[in-house]
N, C-alpha and C positions, 0 to 999 in steps of 0.2 A: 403177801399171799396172793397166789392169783389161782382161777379155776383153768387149769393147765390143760385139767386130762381130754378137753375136748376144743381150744383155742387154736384158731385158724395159724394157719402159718403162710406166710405171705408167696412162699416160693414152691406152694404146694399147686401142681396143675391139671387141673381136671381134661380127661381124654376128650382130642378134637371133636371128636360123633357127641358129645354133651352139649360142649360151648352150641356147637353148630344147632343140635336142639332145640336150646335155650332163647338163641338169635331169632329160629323161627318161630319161636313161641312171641318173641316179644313183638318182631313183623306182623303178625295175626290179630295182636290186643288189639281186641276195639275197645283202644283209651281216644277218646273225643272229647271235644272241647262240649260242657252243659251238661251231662249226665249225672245223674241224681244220687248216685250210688257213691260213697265217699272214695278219694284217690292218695294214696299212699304211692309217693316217691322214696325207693330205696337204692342210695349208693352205698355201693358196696365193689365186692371182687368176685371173680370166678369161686374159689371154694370158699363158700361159708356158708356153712349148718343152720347159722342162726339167722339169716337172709331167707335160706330154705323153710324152716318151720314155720316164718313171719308169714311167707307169701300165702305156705299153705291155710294159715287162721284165717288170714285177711278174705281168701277165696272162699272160705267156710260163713265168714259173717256177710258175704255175697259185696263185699269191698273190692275196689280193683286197686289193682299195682303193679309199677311200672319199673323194673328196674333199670338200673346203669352198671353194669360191670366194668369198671375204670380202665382195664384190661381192653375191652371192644369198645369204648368211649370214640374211637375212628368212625363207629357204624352208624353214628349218631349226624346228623346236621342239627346247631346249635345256632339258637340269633338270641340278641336280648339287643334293643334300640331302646333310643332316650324316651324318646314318646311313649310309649306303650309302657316301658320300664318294665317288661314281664320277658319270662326266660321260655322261648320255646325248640323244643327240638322234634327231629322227624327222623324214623329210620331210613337210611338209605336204600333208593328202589324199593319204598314203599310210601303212602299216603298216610300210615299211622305215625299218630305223635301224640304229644299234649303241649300245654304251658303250664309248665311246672308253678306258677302262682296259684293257678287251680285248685292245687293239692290242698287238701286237709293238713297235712304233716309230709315231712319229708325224713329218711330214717336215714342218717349216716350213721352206716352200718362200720364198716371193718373196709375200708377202700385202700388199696396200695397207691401209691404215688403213680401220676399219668404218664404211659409209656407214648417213643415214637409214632408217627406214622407208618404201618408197615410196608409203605411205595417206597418211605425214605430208609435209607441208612447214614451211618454215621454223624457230622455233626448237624446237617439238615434234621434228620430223627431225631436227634438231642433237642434240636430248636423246640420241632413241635411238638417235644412232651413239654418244654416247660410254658410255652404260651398253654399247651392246654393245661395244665395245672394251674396260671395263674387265672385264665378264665375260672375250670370249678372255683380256685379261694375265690374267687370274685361273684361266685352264686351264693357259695354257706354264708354271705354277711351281707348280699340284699336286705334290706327292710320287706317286711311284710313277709317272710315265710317262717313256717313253723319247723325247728328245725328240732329231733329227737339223736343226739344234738348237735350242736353246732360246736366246730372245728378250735372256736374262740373259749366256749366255753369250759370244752374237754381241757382243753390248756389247760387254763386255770385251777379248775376241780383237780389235776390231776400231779399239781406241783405238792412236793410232801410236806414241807416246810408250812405251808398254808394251811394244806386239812390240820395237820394237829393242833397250830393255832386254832384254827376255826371249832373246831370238836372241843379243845378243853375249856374256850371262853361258855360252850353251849350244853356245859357240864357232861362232857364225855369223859371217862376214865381214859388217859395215855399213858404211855409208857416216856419214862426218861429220857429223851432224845439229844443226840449234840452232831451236827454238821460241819463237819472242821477238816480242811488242811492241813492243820496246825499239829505234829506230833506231841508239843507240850501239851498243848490242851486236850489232845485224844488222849494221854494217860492219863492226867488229872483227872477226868469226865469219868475213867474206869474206875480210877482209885476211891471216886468219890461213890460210885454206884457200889462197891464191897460184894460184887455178882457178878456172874460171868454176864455178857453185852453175845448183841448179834447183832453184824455187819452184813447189812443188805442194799444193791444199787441203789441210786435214784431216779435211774431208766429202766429201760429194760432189760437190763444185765444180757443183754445179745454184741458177743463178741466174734467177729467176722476172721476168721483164718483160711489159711489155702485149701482145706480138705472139707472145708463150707463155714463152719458157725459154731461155738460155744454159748450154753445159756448159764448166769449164773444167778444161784436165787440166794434167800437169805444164810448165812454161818453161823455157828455158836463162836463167839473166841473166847478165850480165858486173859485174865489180865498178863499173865506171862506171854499168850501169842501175840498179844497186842504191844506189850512194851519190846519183846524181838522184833516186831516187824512195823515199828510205829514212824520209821524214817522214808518207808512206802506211802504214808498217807499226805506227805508232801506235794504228792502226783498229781492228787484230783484231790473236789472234798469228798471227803466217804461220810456217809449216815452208821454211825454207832447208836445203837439201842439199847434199854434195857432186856434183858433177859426176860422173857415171863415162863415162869412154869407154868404149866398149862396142862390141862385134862381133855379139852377139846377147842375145836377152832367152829365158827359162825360168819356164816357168807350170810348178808341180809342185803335183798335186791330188792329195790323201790321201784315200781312202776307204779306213775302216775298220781305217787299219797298212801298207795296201795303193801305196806310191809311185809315180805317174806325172808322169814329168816328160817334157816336148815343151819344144823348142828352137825358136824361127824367128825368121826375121831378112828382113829387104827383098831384092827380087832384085836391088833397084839402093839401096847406101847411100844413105841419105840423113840430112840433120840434123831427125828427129825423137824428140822426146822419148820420148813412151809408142807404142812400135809396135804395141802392142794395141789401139789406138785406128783403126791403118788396116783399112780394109774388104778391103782388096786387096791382092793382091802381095806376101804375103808366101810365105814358104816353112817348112814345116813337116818335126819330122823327131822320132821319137821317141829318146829316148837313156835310158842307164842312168847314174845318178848312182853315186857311189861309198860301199860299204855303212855309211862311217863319217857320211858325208853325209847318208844317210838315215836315220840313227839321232838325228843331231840332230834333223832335221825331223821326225820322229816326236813327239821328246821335246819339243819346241815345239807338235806341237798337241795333246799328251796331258796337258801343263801346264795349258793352256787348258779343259781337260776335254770336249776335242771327239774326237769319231769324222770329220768331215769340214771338209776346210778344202783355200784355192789360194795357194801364196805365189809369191811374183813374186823373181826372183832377174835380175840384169844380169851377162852376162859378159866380164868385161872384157878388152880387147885381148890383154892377158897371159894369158888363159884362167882367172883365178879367178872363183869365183861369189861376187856382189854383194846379199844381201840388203836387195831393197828395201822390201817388205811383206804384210802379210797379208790376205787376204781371206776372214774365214773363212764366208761363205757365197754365195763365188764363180763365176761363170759355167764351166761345162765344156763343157756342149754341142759346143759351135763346138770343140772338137780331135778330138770325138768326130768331128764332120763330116769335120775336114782329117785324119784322119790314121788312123781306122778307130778308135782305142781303144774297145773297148768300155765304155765309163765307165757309162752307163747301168745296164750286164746289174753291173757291178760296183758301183753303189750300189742296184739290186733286192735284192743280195744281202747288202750293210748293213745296208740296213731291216728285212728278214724274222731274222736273226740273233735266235737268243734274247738277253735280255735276262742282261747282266751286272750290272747293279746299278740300281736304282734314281734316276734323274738328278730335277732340278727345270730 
């Protein structure tokens, strides 16, 4: 499950009169090296909401911040030397900057991979996107910065195979899971479940075609679709699931220790798989999880060595919660929308937190 109805899309591009806005806004920050007010570095992209609502908390708790939009990362002049071992940049044709060790926290937000330079084309512009790419990996895994999160870690958290280990050793309810290429084993796995399964990617089920892009989310299959087309799973491995019936679905997003969990569900049932996936018509409602509940889920993203993370929980007809998965650098916005949470004002106040230790 993921929160869809409001999740950036990478190839979405905001009108040049913005960017050009944004650029002068960042020319103008007086971000300076010594200033008492905490400094939140956010990379990110041109469109994203939830960059948007950050800057605007951060501005409100009189915090400054500095963004990078990976997209204009050319407008930038970037050094980091051995001596100093600190990363600073300056915008071009101007005297603002910082050195990003400064920072309080740094927010890797939602950042697209590093494009050319636009003086250059072809493979020259090829070059220097990927030196600048391998410079950024080479900032999210400095020592000494505080990274909300770091590039290494999202990895990790976000492989599936992992969370459900990690969740059912820390007493999370999962569902039946089997990851196989193997068409003998994908029937057997069905035969043995006596339920229909759902078949959902392990990426981002984003399929690239000539007229742009297919997305595809989770299926219901039946043991008969599965044993017709079980000679296709030889291809890749596919993640087969249990089925859960389910009455509603729970997004619980972790900021900072801090648990919020929102319930919602269709106003009219219906047979679809990820309900975070509709735009509409759902119903939202905040609820309180119960304290031993939230201690797991804590301890699941404190394993992980994260401060922020969204897990997807189904609950099923019976009323237990179903751990489906992890997102850990998951959309919130959109409950901030439906429901008032102030999640924003509560991850301004993650990022500016002094620093407890040291992360890569």
């Amino acid at each position: 499950m993921r929160g869809a109805s409001l999740d950036e899309r990478s190839s979405t591009r905001l009108p040049d009169a913005v960017v050009e806005a944004r650029i002068a806004n960042v020319d103008a920050s007086p971000v300076v090296k010594g200033l008492s007010e905490p400094l939140v570095v956010i990379i990110t992209q041109r469109f994203d909401p939830h960059a948007d609502v950050v800057e605007a908390a951060l501005a409100r708790s009189s915090a400054q911040s500095f963004r990078i939009d990976i997209e204009d990362a050319h407008r930038f002049l970037f050094n980091w030397d051995s001596e100093s071992q600190g990363v600073s940049l300056t915008s071009i044709g101007s005297d603002h900057g910082l050195t990003i060790n400064d920072a309080a926290s740094c927010y890797y937000r939602r950042p697209v991979g590093a494009v050319g330079h636009p003086a250059l084309t072809g493979p020259s512009a090829s070059f220097t996107a990927r030196e600048m790419q391998k410079f950024l990996e080479g900032i999210y895994c400095l020592p000494g910065l505080r990274w909300i999160s770091s590039p290494v870690s999202l990895w990790n958290a976000g492989a599936k195979p992992g969370q459900l280990v990690i969740a059912k050793r820390l007493g999370l309810d999962i569902p039946r899971t089997a990851i196989t290429s193997n068409p003998g084993k994908a029937v057997k796995f069905a035969q043995a479940l006596g339920t229909d399964m759902v078949v959902k990617p392990l990426d981002s089920g984003t399929l690239d075609v000539a007229s742009g892009s297919l997305e595809f989310s989770a299926r219901r299959l039946t043991l008969f679709e599965l044993v017709r087309d079980a000679s296709s799973i030889s291809l890749a491995p596919t993640l087969l699931q249990e089925y859960i019936q389910k009455r509603s679905e729970v997004r619980v997003t972790v900021i900072g220790g801090d648990v919020h969990a929102v319930e919602f569900e269709p106003r009219d049932l219906e047979e679809t798989i990820d309900w975070s996936q509709l735009h509409s018509g759902l119903e939202y409602r905040v609820i309180l999880l119960p304290e031993d509940l939230q201690t797991r889920i804590r301890k699941f993203v404190t394993w992980y060595g994260l401060e922020f993370s969204a897990l997807d929980f189904a609950r099923s007809t019976s009323g237990d919660l179903i751990f489906l998965e992890n997102n850990p650098n998951g959309a919130w916005y959109w409950l901030e929308l439906e429901t008032g949470l102030p999640l924003s004002d509560r991850m301004a106040e993650l990022l500016t937190r002094p620093r407890l230790a040291a992360t890569c």
